[in-house]
N, C-alpha and C positions, 0 to 999 in steps of 0.2 A: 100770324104764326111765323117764327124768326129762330132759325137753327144758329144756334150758337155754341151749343155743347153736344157731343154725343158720347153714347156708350157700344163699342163690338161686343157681343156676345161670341165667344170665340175664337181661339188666336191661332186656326189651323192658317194653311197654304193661304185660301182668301180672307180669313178676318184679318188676321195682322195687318195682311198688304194693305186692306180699305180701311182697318187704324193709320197705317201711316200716311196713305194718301190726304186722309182727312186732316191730319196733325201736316201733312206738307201747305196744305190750307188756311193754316191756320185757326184749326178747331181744336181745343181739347177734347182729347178720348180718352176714355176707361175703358181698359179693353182686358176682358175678363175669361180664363178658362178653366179649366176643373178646380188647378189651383194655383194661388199666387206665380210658385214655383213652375209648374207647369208654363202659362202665356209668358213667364222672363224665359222662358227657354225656348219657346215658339218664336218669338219676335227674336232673338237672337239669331237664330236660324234665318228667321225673314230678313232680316236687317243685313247678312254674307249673300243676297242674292244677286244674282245679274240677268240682267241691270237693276239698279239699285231704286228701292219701293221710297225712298225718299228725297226727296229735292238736295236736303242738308241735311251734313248729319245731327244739327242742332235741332230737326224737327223732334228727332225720339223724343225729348223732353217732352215734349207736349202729352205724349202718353203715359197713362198710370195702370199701373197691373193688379191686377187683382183675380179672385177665386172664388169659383160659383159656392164652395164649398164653406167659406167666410160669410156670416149672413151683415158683417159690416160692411165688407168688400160690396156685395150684390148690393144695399141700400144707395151704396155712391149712384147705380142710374138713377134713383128716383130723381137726380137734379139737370138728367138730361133732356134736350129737347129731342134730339132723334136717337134710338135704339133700335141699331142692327143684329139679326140674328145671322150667327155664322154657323151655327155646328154641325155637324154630320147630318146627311142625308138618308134620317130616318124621322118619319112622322111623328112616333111616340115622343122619340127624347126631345125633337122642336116642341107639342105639344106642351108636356109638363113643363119647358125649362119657361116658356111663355106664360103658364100658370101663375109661375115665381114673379113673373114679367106687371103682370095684369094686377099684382097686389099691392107695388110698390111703386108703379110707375105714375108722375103728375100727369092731371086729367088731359091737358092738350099733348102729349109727348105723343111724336109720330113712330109709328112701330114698321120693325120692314123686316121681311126674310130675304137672305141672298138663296135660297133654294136656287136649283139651274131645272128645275122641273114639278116637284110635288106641288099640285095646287094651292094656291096660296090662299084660296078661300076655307080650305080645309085643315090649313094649319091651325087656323083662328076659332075652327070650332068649340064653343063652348067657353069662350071670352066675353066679357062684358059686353054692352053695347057701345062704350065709349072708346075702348079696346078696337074695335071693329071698326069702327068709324075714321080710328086713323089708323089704320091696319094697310097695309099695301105690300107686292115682295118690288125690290130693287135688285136687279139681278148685276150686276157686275163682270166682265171678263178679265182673264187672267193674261199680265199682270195688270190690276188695277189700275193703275200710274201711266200705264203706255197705251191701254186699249180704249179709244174713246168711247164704246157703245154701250148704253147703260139701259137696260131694260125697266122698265115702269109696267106693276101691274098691279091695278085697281081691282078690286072686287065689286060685286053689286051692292055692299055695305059701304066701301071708305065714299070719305066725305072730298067732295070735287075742289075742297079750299086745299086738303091734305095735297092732292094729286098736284094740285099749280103749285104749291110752294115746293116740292120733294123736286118737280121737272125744274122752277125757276132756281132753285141752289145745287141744281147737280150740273144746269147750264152754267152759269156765273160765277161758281166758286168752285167748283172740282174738274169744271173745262168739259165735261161730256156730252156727246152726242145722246138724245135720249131719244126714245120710243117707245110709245104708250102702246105696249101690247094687251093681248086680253089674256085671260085665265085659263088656256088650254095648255095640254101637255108639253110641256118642254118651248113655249114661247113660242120666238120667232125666231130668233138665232141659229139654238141649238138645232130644233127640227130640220132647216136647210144645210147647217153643217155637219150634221149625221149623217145625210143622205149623201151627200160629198166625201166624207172620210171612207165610207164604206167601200163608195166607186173606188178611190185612191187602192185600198188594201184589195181589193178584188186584183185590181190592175198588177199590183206588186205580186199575188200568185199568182199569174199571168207570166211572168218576167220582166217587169219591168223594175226597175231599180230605184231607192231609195231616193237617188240624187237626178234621175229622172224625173218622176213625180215631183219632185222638191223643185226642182228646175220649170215645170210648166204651171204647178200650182202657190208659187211665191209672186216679186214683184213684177214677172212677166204680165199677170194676169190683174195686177192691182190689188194683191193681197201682200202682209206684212212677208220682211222675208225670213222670218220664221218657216214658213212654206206649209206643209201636212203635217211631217215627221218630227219634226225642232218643234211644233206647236203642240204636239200630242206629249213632248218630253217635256215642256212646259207645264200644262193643263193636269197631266197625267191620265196613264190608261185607265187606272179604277175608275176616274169619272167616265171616259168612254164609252166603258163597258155596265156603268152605271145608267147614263142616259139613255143607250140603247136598252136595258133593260127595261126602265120607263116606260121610252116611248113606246117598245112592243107591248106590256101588259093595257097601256092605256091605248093603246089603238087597232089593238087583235091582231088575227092572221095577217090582213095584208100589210101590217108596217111588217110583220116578222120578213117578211120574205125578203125585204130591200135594208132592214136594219140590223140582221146578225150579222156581227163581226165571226173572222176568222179563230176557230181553236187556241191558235194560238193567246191570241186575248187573255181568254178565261187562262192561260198559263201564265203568263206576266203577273194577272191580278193574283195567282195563290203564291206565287213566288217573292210576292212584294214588291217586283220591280215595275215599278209605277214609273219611273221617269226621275224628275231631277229631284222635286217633291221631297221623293223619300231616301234623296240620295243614292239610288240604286242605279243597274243596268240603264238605262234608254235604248228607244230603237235607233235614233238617227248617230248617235255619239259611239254604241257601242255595241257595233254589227256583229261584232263576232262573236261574241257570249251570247247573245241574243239566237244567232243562230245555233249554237250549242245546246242551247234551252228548245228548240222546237225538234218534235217528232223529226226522225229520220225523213221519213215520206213527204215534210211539213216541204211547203216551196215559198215559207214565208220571207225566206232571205234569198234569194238568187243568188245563187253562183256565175261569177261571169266565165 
């Protein structure tokens, strides 16, 4: 089994970037979203970020665009050896788009979701057995290019050749740290850096300050120095406020108590201002609109 071509399903904030990482590799990708037009305007986007998702800017070539909506575009995976799924993090539309997945794709093609939490054994419900067998999710961190840690998660269906070759080309050619987690909620990663973001925002209604926190939980501590607040402007709050939703519904009361985020949260996500993502507000870059947006009573900005 020998990855040589792949296809993104996806070309939000992390499929493009894990196109272009891929294509920085030296892999061609087809990297597909609702429509042609759509992923050339995604990866555009991706392509002005900083730091930049590509080694050169001659990798772009490597990638070709296309549109779930094109049923010529969608047959280009059938020539891939790995197919990633990026799209939004709802079950259903993973689900059907994998339907589409499971019809056209050649018998050894390894199949993967970047999900950052919904079960990855339950995405694959109701896929072939062959499907299943090289079915795995790869979970990747934001941005792709710079974060070595790459989640590996097997089901009790995929096949143990799938697992050694996804871990031996994510080590050797994509340069990543890997680790074979198993199928529960929200991995390894995430689950311990929830519980760490929360303390942080506790701390900031507390009074402590943005570049406080950012100060003790950056490279003091042997973390990047992106720090909490530059790393959630990155990542973005929807995911946040996404994964803690997760992990509360899949772990009951007692994750509730230690994984609600602050009010404010659920205001950022209806207002759109996710972070760099969507081009909006941030918390760390843009304190003072930010504060403007929280309840009077809110103490999620400090005043010095």
């Amino acid at each position: 089994m020998t990855i040589r071509s792949a296809a993104v399903l996806g070309a939000g904030t992390m499929g493009a970037q894990i196109a272009a990482h891929l294509a920085n590799a030296g892999i061609p990708v087809t990297l597909l979203d609702l429509t042609r037009d759509t992923a050339a305007d995604l990866l555009k986007r991706a392509s002005a970020l900083k730091p930049d998702p590509f080694f050169t800017k001659d990798a772009i070539s490597r990638i070709t665009l296309g549109g779930f909506d094109s049923a010529e575009d969608f047959k280009r995976i059938a020539g891939a050896d790995w197919i990633v799924e990026a799209v939004v993090e709802r079950l259903d539309v993973k689900q059907s788009l994998l339907a589409r997945v499971d019809e056209v794709r050649k018998a050894d093609a390894i199949v993967s979701s970047n999900t950052s939490g919904i079960p990855v054994a339950s995405i694959a419900e109701g896929r072939s057995e062959s499907f299943r067998k090289h079915w795995l999710g790869t979970h990747f961190f934001n941005p792709p290019r710079y974060l070595k840690l790459l989640e590996i998660i097997p089901t009790a269906d995929t096949d143990p050749a799938v697992v050694s070759t996804m871990r031996a080309f994510a080590d050797q050619r994509l340069g990543k740290g890997v680790v074979i987690a198993k199928d529960t909620p929200n991995f390894i990663a995430n689950r311990i850096a929830m519980f760490t973001v929360m303390r942080c925002l506790e701390a900031l209604e507390r009074g402590y300050t943005i570049e406080d926190i950012d100060a003790i939980t950056g490279p003091a501590i042997g973390r990047p120095k992106s720090a909490t607040f530059r790393t959630l402007d990155i990542t973005g709050i929807d995911l946040l406020l996404q994964v803690s939703r997760n992990l509360q519904e899949r772990l009951g009361n007692e994750a509730a108590r230690w994984l609600t985020p602050p009010a404010i949260i659920n205001t950022l996500v209806e207002r759109g201002w996710f972070g760099e993502k969507a081009g909006k507000v941030s918390i760390a870059r843009n304190r003072a609109r930010t504060r403007a947006a929280a309840p009077r009573s809110s103490r999620w900005i400090p005043r010095r």
